[in-house]
C-alpha atoms as one frame of an Amber mdcrd trajectory, in Angstrom:
protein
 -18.634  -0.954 -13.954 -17.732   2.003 -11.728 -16.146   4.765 -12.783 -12.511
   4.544 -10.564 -10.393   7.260  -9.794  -6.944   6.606  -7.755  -6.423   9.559
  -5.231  -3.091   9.982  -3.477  -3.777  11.808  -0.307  -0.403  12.240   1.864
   1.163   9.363  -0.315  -1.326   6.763   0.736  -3.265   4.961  -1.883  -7.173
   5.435  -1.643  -9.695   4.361  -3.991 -13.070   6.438  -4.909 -15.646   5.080
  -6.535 -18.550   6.682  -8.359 -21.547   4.411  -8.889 -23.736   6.124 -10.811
 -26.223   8.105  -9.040 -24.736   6.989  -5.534 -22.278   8.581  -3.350 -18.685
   8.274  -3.812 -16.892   5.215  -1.972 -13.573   4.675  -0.716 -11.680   1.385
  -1.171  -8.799  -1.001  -1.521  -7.231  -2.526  -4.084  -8.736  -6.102  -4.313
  -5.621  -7.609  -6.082  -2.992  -5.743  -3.410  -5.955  -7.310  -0.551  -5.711
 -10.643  -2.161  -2.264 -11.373  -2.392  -2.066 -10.741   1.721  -5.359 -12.584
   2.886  -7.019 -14.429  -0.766  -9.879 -15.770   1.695 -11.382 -11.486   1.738
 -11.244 -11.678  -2.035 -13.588 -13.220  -4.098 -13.936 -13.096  -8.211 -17.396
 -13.261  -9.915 -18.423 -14.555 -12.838 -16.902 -11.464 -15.066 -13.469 -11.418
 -13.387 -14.108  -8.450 -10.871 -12.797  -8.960  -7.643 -13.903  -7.322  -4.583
 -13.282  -7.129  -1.295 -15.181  -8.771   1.824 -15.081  -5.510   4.169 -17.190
  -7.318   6.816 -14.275  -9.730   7.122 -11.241  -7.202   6.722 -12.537  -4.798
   9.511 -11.220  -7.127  12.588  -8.182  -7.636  10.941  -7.626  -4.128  10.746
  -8.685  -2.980  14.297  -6.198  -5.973  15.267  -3.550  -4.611  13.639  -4.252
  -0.875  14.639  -4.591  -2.763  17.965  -0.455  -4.091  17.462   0.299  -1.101
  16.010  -0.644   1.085  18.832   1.427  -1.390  21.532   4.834  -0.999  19.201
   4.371   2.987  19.213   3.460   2.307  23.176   6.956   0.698  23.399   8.945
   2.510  21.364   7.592   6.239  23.288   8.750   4.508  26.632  12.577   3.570
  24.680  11.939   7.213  23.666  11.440   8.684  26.983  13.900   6.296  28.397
  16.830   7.782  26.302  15.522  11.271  26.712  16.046  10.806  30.766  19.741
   9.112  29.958  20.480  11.938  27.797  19.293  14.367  30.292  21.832  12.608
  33.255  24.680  12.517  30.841  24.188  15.976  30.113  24.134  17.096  33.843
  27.552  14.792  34.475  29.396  17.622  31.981
């Protein structure tokens, strides 16, 4: 078993794993993983769970992908009430 150390970088989660002689990894936590999407999780014969990265990656790009429009939409609101403000403030 690895050794596991939690690291809480700008209040996000992150995992690092030391394998013995290899680098250190970074990681999720299988059990938050598997109560979202159960099909990326998988238990062996032990109990260990781990994660299916090949799988999680397009889910993740898709959802930087939705991400990414909402910011797009909420910068135009943004700009939108910047330009109101901007009138309004001229009108006084």
């Amino acid at each position: 078993m690895p050794n596991t150390t939690a690291k809480n970088p700008e209040d996000e989660e992150t995992l690092c794993y030391d394998f013995d002689d290899s680098k250190k990894q970074l990681g999720v936590i299988a059990q938050e993983v598997e109560e979202i999407m159960p099909e990326l999780v998988s238990t062996d014969a032990n109990g260990y769970k781990s994660v299916d990265y090949t799988k999680f990656t397009p889910i993740l790009i898709e959802a930087m992908k939705e991400q990414q429009a909402i910011i797009d939409n909420q910068q135009k609101q943004i700009d939108e009430l910047k330009r109101l403000v901007e009138q309004l403030m001229k009108k006084e």
